[in-house]
C-alpha positions as CSV (number, residue, x, y, z in Angstrom):
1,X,9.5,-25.8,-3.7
2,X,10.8,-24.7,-7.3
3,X,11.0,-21.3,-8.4
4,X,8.4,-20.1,-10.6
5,X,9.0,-17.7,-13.5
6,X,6.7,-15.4,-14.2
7,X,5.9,-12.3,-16.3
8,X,4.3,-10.6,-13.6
9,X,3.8,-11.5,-9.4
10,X,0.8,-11.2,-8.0
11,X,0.6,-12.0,-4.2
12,X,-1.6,-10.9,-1.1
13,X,0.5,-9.3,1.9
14,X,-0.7,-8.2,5.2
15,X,-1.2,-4.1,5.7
16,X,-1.4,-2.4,8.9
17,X,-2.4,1.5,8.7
18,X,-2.1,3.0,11.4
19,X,-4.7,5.8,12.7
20,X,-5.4,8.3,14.8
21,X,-8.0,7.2,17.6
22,X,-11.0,9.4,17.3
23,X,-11.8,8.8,20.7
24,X,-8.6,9.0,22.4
25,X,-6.9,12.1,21.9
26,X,-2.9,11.3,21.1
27,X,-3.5,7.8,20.6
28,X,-3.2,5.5,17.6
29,X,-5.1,3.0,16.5
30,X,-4.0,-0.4,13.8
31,X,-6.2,-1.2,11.2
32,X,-5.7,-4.5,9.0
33,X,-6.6,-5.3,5.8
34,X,-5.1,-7.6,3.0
35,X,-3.3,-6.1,-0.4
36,X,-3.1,-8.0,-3.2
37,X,0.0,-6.4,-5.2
38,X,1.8,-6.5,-7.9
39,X,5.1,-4.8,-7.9
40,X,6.8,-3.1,-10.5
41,X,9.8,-4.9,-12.2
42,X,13.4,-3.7,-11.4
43,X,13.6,-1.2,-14.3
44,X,10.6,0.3,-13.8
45,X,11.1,0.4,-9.7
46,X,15.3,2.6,-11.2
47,X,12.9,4.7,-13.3
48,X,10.2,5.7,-10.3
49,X,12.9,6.4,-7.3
50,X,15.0,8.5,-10.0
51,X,11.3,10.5,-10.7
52,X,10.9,10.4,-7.4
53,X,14.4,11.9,-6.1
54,X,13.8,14.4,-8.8
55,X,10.7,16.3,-7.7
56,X,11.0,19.4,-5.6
57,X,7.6,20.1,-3.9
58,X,6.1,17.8,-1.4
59,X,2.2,17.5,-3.3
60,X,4.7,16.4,-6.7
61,X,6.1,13.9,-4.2
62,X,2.6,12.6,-2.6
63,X,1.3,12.6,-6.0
64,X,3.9,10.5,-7.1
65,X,3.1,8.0,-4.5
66,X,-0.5,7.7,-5.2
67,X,0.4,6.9,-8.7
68,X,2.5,4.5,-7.9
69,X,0.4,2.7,-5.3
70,X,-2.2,2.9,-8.4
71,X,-0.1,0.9,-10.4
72,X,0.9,-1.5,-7.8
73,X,-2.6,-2.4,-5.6
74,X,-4.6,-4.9,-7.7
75,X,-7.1,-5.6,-5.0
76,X,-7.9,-5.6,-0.9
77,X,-9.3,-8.0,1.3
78,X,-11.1,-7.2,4.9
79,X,-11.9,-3.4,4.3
80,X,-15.0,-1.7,6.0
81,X,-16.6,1.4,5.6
82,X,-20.1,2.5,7.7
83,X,-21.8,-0.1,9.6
84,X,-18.5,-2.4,9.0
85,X,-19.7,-3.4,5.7
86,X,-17.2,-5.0,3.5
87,X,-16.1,-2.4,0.9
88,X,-15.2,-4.1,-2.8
89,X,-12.0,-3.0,-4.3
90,X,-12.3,-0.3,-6.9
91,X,-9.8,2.2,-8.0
92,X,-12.0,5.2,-7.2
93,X,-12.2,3.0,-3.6
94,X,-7.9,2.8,-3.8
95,X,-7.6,6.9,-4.3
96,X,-10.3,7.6,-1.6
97,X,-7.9,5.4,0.3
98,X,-4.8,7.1,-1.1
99,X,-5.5,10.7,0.0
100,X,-4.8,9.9,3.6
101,X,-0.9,9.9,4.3
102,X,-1.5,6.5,7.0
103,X,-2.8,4.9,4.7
104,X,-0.1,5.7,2.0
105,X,2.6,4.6,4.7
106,X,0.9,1.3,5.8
107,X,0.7,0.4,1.5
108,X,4.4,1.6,1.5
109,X,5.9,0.0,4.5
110,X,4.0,-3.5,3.3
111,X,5.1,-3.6,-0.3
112,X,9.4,-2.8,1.2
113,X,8.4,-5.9,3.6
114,X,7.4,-7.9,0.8
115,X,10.0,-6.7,-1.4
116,X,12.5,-7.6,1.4
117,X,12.4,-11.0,0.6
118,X,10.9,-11.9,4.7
119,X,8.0,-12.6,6.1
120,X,5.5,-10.1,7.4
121,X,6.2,-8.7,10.6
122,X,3.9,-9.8,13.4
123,X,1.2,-7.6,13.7
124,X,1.3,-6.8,10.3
């Protein structure tokens, strides 16, 4: 397959956050869903780690993450809310999301996979 050049890439990846059980005390559960992202370009990736190794207090840092996965997360596939209904992607849907740190690492660990240039882990 050629290479295709492109202004921007857009591309689903897999997404596994992983929770706390509510009804097993100390264990976790894996949730799946789908992302559809679109990752920032190598400049302005430079530009957000040197923000990011610059901020001293740990809600700068988480808030810096949320506005990043903000710019990043274009969309989600197989997300459920009460009574397993699907839940359409929004962004006020996305910060909900965001506010839990699981969540934040699971939309975090899939973008470096992706970005890694492999293929998604299994399980993931």
């Amino acid at each position: 397959m050629q290479f295709k050049l492109a202004e921007t890439y857009r591309y689903w990846w897999p997404v596994t956050v992983r929770v706390p059980d509510p009804d097993n005390a100390g264990k976790i559960l894996e949730q799946n869903f789908r992302a559809l992202f679109e990752p920032l370009d190598r400049e302005e990736q430079l530009a957000e780690s040197e923000k990011a190794a610059s901020l001293k207090s740990m809600r700068d840092l988480v808030d810096h993450e949320i506005q990043n996965a903000l710019r990043v997360v274009k969309g989600w596939d197989g997300v459920v809310g009460e009574g397993d209904l699907l839940v359409p992607f929004s962004e006020d849907k996305l910060r909900l999301a965001l506010r839990h740190s699981w969540f934040r690492d699971g939309i975090q660990e899939a973008l470096k996979e992706s970005l890694a240039g492999e293929e998604a882990r299994l399980g993931n």
